[in-house]
LUMPAKOL-466325 format. One line per 3 residues: number of its first residue (from 1); their letters; for each residue x, y negated, z of N, C-alpha, C, O. Coordinates in steps of 0.02 Angstrom, whole numbers, plus 50000, padded with zeros to 5 digits. Example, Ala and Ser with C-alpha at 12.3 -4.5 7.8 and 13.67 -1.06 7.14 Angstrom:
% residues 2
1 = AS = 50660:50284:50390:50615:50225:50390:50660:50165:50390:50712:50166:50423; 50642:50112:50354:50684:50053:50357:50645:49998:50394:50670:49943:50402
***
This chain:
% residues 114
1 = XXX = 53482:51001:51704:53482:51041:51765:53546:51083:51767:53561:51119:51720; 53577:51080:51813:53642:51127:51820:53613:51207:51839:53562:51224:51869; 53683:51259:51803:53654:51320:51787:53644:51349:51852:53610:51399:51857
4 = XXX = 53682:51312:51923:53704:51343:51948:53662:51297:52026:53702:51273:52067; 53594:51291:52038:53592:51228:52075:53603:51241:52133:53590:51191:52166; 53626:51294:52173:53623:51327:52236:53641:51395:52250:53629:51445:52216
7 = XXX = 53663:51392:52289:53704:51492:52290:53644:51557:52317:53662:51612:52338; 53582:51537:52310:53538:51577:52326:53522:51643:52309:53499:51689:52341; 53547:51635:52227:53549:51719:52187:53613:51717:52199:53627:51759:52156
10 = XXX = 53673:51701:52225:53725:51725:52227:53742:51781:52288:53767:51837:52281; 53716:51743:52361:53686:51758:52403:53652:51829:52435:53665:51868:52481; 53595:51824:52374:53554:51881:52364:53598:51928:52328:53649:51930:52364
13 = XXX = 53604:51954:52293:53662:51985:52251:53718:52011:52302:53740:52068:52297; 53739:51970:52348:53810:52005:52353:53773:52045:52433:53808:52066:52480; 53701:52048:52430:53686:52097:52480:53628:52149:52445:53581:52173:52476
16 = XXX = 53645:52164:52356:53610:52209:52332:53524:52182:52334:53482:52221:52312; 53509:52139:52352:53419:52126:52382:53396:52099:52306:53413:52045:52282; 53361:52139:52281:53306:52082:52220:53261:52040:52249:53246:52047:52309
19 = XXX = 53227:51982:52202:53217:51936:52238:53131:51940:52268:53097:51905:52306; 53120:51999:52233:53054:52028:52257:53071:52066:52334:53019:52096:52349; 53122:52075:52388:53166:52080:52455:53166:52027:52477:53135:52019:52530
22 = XXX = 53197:51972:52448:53213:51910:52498:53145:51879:52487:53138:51826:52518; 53095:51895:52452:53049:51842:52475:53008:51886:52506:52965:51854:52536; 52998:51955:52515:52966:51982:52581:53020:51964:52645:52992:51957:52700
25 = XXX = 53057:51960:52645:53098:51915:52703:53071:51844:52723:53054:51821:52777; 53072:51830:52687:53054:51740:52683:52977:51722:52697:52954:51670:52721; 52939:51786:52674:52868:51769:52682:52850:51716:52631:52827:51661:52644
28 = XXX = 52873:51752:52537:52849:51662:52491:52854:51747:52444:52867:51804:52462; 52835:51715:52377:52829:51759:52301:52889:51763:52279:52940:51729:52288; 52876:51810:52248:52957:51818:52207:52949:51769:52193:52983:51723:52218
31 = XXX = 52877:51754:52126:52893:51674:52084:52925:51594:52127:52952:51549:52096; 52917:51595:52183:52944:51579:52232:53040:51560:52223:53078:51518:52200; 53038:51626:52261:53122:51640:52255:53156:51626:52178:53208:51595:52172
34 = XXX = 53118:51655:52118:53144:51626:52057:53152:51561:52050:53204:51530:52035; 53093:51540:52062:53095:51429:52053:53167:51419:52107:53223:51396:52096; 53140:51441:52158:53209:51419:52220:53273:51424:52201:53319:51384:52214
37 = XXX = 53277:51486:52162:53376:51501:52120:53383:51445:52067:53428:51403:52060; 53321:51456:52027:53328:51407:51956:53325:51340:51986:53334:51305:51937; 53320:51312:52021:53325:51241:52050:53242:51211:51999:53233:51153:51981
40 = XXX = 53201:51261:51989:53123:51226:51959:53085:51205:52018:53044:51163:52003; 53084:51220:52076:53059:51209:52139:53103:51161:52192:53162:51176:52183; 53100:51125:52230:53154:51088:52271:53169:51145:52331:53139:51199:52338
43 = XXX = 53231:51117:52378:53242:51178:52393:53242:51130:52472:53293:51112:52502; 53180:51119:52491:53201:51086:52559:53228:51115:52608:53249:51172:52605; 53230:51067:52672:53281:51096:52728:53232:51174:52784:53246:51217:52826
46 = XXX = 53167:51146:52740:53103:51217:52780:53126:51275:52734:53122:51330:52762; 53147:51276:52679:53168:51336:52649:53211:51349:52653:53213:51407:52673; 53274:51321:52645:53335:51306:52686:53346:51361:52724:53379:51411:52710
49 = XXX = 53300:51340:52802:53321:51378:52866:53274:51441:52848:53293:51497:52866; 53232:51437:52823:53193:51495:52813:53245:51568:52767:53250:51627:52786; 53270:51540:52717:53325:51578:52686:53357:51594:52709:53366:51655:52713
52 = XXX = 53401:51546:52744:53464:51564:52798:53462:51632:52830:53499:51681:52830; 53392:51614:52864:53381:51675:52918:53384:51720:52892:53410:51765:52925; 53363:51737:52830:53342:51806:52801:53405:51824:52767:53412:51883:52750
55 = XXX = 53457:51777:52754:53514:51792:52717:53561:51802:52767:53614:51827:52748; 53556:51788:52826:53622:51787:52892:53674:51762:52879:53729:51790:52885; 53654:51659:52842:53701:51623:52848:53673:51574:52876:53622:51577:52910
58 = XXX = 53717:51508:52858:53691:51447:52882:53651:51411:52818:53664:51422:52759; 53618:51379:52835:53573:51330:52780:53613:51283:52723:53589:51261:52670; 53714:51270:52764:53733:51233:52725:53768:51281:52676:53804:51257:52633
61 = XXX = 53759:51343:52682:53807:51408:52634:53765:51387:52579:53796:51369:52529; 53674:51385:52576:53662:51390:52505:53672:51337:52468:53673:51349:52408; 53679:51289:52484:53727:51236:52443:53797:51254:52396:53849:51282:52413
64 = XXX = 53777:51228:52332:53832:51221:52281:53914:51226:52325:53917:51206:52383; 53952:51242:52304:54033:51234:52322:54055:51168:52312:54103:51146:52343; 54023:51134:52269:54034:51067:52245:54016:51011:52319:54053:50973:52351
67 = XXX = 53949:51026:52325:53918:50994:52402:53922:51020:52458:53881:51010:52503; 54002:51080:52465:53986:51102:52536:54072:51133:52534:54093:51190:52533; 54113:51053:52534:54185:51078:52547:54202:51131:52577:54250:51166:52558
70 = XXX = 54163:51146:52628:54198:51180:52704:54189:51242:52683:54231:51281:52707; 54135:51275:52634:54128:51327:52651:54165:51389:52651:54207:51392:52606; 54159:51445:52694:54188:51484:52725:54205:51547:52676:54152:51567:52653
73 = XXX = 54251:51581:52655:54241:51658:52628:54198:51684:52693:54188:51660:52749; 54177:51740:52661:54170:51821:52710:54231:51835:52757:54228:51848:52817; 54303:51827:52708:54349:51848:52783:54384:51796:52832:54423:51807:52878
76 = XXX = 54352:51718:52803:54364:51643:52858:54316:51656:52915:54330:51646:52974; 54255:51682:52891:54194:51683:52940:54179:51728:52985:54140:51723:53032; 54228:51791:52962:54260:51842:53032:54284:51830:53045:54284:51863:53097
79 = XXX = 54341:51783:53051:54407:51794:53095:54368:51726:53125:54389:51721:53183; 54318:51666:53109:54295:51630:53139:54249:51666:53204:54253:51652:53264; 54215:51705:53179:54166:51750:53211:54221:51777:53281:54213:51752:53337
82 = XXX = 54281:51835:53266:54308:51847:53298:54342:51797:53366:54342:51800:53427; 54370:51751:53314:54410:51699:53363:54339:51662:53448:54353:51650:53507; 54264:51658:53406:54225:51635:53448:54219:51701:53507:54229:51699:53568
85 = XXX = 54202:51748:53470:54202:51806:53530:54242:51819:53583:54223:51850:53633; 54299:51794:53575:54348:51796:53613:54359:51744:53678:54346:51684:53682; 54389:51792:53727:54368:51757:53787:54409:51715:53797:54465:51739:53789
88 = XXX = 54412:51632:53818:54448:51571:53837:54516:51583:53813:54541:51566:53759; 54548:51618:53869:54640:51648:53861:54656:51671:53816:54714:51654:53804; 54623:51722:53759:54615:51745:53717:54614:51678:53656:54657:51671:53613
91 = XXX = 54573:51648:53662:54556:51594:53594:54636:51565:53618:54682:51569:53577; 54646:51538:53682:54696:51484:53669:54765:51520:53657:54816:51486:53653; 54768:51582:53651:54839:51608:53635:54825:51629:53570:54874:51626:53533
94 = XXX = 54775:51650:53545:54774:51635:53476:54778:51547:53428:54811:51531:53378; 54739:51516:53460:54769:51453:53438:54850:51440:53441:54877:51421:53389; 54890:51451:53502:54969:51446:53512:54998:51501:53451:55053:51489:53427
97 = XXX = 54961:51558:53428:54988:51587:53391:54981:51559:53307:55022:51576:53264; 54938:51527:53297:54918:51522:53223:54967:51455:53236:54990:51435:53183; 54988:51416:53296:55005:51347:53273:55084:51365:53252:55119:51330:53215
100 = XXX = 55103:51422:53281:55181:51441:53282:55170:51472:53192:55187:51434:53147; 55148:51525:53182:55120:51552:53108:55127:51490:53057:55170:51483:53014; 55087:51459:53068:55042:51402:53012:55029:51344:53027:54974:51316:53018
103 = XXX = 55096:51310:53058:55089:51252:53089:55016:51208:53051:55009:51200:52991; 54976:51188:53094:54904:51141:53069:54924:51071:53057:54942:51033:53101; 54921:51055:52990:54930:50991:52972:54848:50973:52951:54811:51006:52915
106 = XXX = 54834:50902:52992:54768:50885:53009:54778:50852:52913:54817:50805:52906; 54754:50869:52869:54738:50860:52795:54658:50824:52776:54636:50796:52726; 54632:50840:52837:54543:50820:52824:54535:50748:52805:54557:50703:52840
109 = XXX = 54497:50738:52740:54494:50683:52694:54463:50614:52757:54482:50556:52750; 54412:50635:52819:54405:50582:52865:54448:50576:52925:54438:50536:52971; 54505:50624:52921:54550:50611:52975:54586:50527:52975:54601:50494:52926
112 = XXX = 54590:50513:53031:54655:50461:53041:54711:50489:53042:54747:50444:53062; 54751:50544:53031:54824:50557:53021:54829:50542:52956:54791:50559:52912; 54890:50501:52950:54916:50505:52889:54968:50544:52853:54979:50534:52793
***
């Protein structure tokens, strides 16, 4: 079993909550939330979204780093956050600005650019 099967106590932790909190969130037992970190329990896609909610991410955050290339820091997921808030003219002159900054080279392992 890997030490590490899911970022669920990582999660929990970096918002101070013991796991006797997130499972009054979740509506399950601590013993619950323990099996769920330790990977002794499966961690389906109903617990999944159920966590999510209570953690204010997405279902694919509690996934390993190993099974979830994309995922975001805290300060990718504001300025993602930010960039969505922003109204049309706004996003697209920030896009013209990051392309002048940080020209985007399409790198994504299923792209067709070579």
């Amino acid at each position: 079993m890997d030490l590490e099967p899911n970022r669920i106590r990582e999660l929990r932790l970096a918002k101070a909550w013991s796991q006797q909190r997130l499972a009054e969130k979740v509506g399950v037992t601590k013993m619950t939330i323990s099996d769920l970190e330790r990977g002794e329990m499966q961690l389906t896609q109903h617990y999944m979204r159920r966590l999510a909610d209570a953690l204010n991410c997405t279902a694919a955050d509690l996934l390993p780093s190993e099974d979830h290339p994309y995922l975001l820091s805290p300060e990718e997921r504001a300025l993602i956050d930010q960039l969505r808030a922003a109204p049309k003219p706004e996003q697209d002159k920030l896009r013209q600005l990051a392309d002048v900054v940080i020209p985007w080279r399409n790198n994504h392992p299923d792209s067709d650019a070579a």
